[in-house]
N, C-alpha and C positions, 0 to 999 in steps of 0.2 A: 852715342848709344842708341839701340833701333830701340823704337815706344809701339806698343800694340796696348790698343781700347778695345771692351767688349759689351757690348749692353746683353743683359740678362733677363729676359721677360717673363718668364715662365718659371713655373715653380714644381712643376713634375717629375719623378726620377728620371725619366726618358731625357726629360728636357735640362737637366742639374748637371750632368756630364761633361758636356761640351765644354762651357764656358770654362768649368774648374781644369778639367786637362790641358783646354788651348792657353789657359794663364798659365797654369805649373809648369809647360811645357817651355813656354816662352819666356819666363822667365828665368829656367836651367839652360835655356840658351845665351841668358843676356840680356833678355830685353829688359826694358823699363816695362811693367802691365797694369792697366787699371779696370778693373770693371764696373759696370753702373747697374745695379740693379733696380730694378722699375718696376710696376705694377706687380703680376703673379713670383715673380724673380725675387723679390724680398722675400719670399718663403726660405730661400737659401743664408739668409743669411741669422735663419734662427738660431739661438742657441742649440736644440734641439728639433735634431732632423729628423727623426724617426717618424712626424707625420705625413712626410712626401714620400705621397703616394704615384704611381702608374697607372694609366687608365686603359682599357682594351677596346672604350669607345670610343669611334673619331679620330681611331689608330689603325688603319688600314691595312701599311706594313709590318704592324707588329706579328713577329712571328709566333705561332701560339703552337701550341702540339697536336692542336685537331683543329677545324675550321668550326668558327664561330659565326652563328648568325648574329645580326645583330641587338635580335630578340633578348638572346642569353648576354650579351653583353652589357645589357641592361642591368640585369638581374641584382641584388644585393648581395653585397659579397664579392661580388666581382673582378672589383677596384683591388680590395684587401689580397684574393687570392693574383690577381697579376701580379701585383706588389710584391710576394713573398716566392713567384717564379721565376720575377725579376732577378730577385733580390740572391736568390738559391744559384742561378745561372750566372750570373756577376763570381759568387764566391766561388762558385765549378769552377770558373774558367781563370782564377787567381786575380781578377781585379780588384783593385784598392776599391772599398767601400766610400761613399758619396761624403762621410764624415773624415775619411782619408785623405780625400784628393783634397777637399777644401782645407784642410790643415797642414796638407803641401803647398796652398798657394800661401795660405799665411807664412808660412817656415819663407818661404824665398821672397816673402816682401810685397805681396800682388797685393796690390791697394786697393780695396771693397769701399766701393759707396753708395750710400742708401739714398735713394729718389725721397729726396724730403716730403714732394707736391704729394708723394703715394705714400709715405707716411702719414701726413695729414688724412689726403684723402681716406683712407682704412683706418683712423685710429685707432693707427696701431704703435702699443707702449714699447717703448725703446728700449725697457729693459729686458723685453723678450729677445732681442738681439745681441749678438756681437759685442764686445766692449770696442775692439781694437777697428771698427769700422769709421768711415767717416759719412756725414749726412750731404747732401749736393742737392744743387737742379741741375736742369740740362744746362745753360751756362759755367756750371762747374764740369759736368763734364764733356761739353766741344772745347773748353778753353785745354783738355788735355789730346781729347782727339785728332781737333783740328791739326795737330803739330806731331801727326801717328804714321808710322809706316805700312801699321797694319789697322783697322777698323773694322770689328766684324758685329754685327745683328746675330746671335742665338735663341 
């Protein structure tokens, strides 16, 4: 059986996508999937996603419907209204919602593990997360990578 690893760093809608598609995807293929989630990346695996947000600063290629200085991108409110044009163009365009894809990688068995060292470091309580995850270091997870056909950084 082919094995694909993903490490998960980031906790943005922008950045939540990837990882959950390339596991669901991979997984309806066959594979064996694990992903590690790490530092900003533990956002993903809250119980409740609705605080991942999109940011339009420090996002260059984000397409937006008029150009943005990056004065206004500043602005408060910013974050929120990206987040809900994000959010509105995802549903336009018939994509599974972020709370979707992640309950497709569950359904087909994608094994979520939580960077314990960034648990600690964030204490942050475990019961805000997942029941069905499991806790790791990196030794937990090269002891799966190392033996992957696929190995991606998102």
């Amino acid at each position: 059986m082919k094995k694909m690893a993903i490490i998960a760093s980031k906790g943005t809608l922008d950045m939540a996508y990837p990882p959950f598609i390339l596991a669901s995807t991979a997984a309806a293929l066959g594979y064996e999937v694990q992903v590690f989630f790490t530092f900003y990346g533990l956002q993903l695996l809250r119980k409740d996603l609705s605080s991942v947000m999109i940011s339009p600063l420090a996002n260059p290629a984000m397409p937006m419907p008029v150009p943005m200085p990056v004065m206004v991108q500043m602005l408060p409110g910013m974050e929120s209204m990206a987040t809900l044009m994000m959010k509105q163009k995802l549903k336009k365009h018939g994509v599974a919602s972020l709370q979707e894809v992640r309950d497709m990688c569950l359904e087909a068995e994608v094994k979520f593990v939580a960077c314990q060292m960034t648990v600690d470091l964030f204490e942050f309580d475990k019961s805000e997360f997942l029941e069905n995850i499991e806790y790791g270091g990196a030794a937990t997870f090269l002891g799966f990578a190392g033996d992957t056909d696929i190995c991606l950084f998102v």
